[in-house]
N, C-alpha and C positions, 0 to 999 in steps of 0.2 A: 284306653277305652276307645273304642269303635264305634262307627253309629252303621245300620242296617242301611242298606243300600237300597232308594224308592226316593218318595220325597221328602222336600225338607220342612221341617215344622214352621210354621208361620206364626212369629212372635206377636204377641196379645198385643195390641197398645189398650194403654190404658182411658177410662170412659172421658168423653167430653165435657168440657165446661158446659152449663146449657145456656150461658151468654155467649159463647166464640157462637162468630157465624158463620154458617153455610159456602163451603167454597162453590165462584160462579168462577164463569167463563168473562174474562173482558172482553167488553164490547169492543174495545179500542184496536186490541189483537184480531176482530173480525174483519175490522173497518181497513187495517193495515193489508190483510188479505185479501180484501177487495180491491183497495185502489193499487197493491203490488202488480197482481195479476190484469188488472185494466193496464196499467205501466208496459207491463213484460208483453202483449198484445198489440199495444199500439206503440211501443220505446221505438221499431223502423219507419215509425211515418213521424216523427219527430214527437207527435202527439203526447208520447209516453212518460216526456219530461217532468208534467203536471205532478201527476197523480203518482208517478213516484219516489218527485220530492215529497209528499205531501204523506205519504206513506212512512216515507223515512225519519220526515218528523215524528209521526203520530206513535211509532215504535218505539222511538227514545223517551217520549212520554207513557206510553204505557209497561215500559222496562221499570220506570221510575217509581210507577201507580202500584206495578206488581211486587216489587223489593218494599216498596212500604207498607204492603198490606199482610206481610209474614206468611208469604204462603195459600191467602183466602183466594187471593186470584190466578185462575188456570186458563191456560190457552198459550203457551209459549210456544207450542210448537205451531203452531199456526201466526203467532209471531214471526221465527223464525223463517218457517217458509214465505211468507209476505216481506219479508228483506229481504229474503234471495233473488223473489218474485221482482221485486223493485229495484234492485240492482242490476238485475238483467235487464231489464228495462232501459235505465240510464245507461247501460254499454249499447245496447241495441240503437238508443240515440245518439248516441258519439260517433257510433260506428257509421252511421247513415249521412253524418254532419262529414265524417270524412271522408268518403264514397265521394259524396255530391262535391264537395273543397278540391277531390285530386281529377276526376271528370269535368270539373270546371276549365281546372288550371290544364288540361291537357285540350281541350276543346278551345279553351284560348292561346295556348302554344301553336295549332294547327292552322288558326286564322295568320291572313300574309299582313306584315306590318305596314303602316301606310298607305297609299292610295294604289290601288290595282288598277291602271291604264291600259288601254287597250293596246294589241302589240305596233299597232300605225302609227302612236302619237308618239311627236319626240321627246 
């Protein structure tokens, strides 16, 4: 047997409990997207470190909130992207932490060791 070529039928599910509740969006997955992207904005002025550790938290809690709630809570993808958000972030700060470590350490190679006397003194 064959099926006609078009689309494909979309299987019925069956009617709701009228006690299940309403799938929402977490809030927690907003908040994540917020401070990710504040993170990934300010992560090269060191700034970014905060908000997206604080980010990173709030994801592993809301990962947790949304596995226990079977499904009722939606917004992972804006999870997700607010982890990526915040991870770039913390590399943006590392990155910047080791910029300024090797400019340091090359800025202090250039200085002359010891006391610089004038070329008259013995």
């Amino acid at each position: 047997m064959t099926t006609a070529p078009g689309q494909v039928p979309v299987a019925q599910q069956g009617p709701r409990h009228p006690l299940d509740p309403e799938p929402v969006r977490s809030t927690k997955a907003r908040a994540v997207f917020a401070l990710g992207l504040i993170g990934a904005l300010t992560g090269f002025f060191i700034g970014g470190v905060v908000p997206s550790t604080i980010a990173l938290i709030l994801a592993r809690q809301a990962r947790r909130e949304a596995y226990a709630s079977g499904g009722y809570l939606t917004g992972g993808d804006r999870l997700r992207r607010g982890e990526r958000l915040a991870r770039t972030g913390l590399v943006l700060a590392a990155t910047a932490v080791v910029a300024a470590l090797v400019i340091g350490v090359l800025r202090l190679a250039g200085t002359p060791f010891g006391h610089d006397y004038a070329p008259n003194v013995d």
